[in-house]
C-alpha positions as a printed Julia matrix, in Angstrom:
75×3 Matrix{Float64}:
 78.99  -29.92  -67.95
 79.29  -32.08  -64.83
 80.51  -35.73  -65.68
 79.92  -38.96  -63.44
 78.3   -37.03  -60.65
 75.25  -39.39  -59.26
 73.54  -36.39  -57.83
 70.48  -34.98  -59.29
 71.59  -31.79  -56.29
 74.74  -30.82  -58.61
 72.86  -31.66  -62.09
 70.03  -28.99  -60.58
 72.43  -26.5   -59.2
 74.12  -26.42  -62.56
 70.91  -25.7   -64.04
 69.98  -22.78  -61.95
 73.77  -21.23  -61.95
 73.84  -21.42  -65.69
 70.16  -20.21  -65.87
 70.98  -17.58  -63.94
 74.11  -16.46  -65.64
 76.3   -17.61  -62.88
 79.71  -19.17  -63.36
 80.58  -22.37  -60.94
 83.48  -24.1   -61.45
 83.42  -28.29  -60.7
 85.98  -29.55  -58.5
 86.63  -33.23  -57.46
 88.38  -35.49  -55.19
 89.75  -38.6   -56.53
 92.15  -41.05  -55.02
 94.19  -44.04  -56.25
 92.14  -46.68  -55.08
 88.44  -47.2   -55.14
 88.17  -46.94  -50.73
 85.34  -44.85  -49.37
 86.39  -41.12  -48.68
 84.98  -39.92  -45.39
 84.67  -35.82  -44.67
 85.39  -34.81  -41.31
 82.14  -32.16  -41.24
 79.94  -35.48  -42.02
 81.01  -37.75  -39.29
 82.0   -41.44  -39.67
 79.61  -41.64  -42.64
 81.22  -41.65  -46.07
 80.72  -39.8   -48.45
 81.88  -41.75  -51.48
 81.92  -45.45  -51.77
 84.14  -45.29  -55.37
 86.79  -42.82  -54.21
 85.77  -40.37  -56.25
 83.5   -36.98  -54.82
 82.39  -34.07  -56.79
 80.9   -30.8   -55.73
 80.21  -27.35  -57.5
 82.61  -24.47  -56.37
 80.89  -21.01  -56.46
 82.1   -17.75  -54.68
 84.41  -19.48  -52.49
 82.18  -22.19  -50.88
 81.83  -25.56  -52.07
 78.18  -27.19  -52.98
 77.46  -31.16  -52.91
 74.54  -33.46  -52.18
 76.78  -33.29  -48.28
 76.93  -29.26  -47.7
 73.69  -28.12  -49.83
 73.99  -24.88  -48.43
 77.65  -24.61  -49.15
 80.97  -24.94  -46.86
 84.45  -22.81  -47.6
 86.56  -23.77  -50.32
 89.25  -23.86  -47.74
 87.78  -26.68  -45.34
């Protein structure tokens, strides 16, 4: 079960994965302090105001209310 996401994208993603008898695994980024965490692939915008950002990982892409349609795990 996802925990402190804010996104009704992940909490519908989960949904259809587990409807669908698919297995995604959620994976976070969390620093120290509570600073905004900006992705390069977004711009200047942040994308977390509480230093904390979660996403879904499925088949080797990454899923979040940012990358809907998925980036690699590895950027």
């Amino acid at each position: 079960m996802l925990k402190n996401i804010g996104s009704s994208f992940l909490q519908r993603l989960e949904r259809f994965l587990t409807k669908n008898g698919l297995k995604g695994e959620q994976i976070s980024v969390k620093y120290d302090s509570n600073g905004f965490i900006v992705s390069d692939s977004y711009g200047t915008k942040a994308i977390s105001e509480n230093g904390y950002h979660t996403g879904i990982l499925y088949e080797g892409k990454v899923y979040d209310n940012i990358h809907p349609e998925g980036m690699p795990y590895q950027q």
